[in-house]
C-alpha positions in Angstrom: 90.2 289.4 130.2 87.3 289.7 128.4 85.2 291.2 130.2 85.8 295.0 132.6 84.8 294.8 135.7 81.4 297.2 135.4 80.0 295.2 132.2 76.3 294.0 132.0 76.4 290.5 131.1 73.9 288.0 130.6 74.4 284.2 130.6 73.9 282.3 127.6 72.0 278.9 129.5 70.2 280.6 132.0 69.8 284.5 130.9 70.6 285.4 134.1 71.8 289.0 133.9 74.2 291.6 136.1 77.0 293.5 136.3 80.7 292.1 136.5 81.8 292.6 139.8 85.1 290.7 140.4 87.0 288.3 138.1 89.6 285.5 138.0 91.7 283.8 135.9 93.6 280.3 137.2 97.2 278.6 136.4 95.3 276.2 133.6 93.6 279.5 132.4 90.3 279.8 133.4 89.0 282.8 133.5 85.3 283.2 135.5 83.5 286.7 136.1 81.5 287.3 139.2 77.9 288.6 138.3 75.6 290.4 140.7 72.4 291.9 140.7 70.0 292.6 142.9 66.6 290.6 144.0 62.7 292.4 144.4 63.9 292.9 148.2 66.8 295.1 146.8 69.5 292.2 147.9 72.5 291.4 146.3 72.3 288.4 144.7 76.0 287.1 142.9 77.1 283.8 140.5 80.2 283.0 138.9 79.9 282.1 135.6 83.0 280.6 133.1 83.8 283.2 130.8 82.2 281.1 127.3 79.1 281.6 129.3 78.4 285.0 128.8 77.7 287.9 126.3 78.1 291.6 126.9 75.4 293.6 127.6 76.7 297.1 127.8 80.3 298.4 128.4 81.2 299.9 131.4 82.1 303.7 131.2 84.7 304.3 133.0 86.4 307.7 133.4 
């Protein structure tokens, strides 16, 4: 994968931007990264987005 689950991403099209929360890959090899962030109400607000779609952000720093 690409991407670790953790990593700020942004999409390219819509600059919609959040952290990788889940991911998935499929038998013909399609690999899309769930994105979430939150709204101005503090709520959760996820898209899945095709892997092309998006750039990192920041790494996740995991321990």
């Amino acid at each position: 994968m690409r991407f670790n689950l953790g990593d700020t991403v942004e999409d390219k099209i819509t600059r919609y931007r959040g952290i990788v929360t889940a991911w998935m890959e499929t038998i013909t090899d399609r690999k899309s990264y769930l994105v979430e962030e939150v709204d101005a109400l503090q709520s959760p607000i996820e898209w899945w987005f095709d892997e092309g779609r998006l750039t990192l952000i920041e790494s996740a720093r995991h321990a």
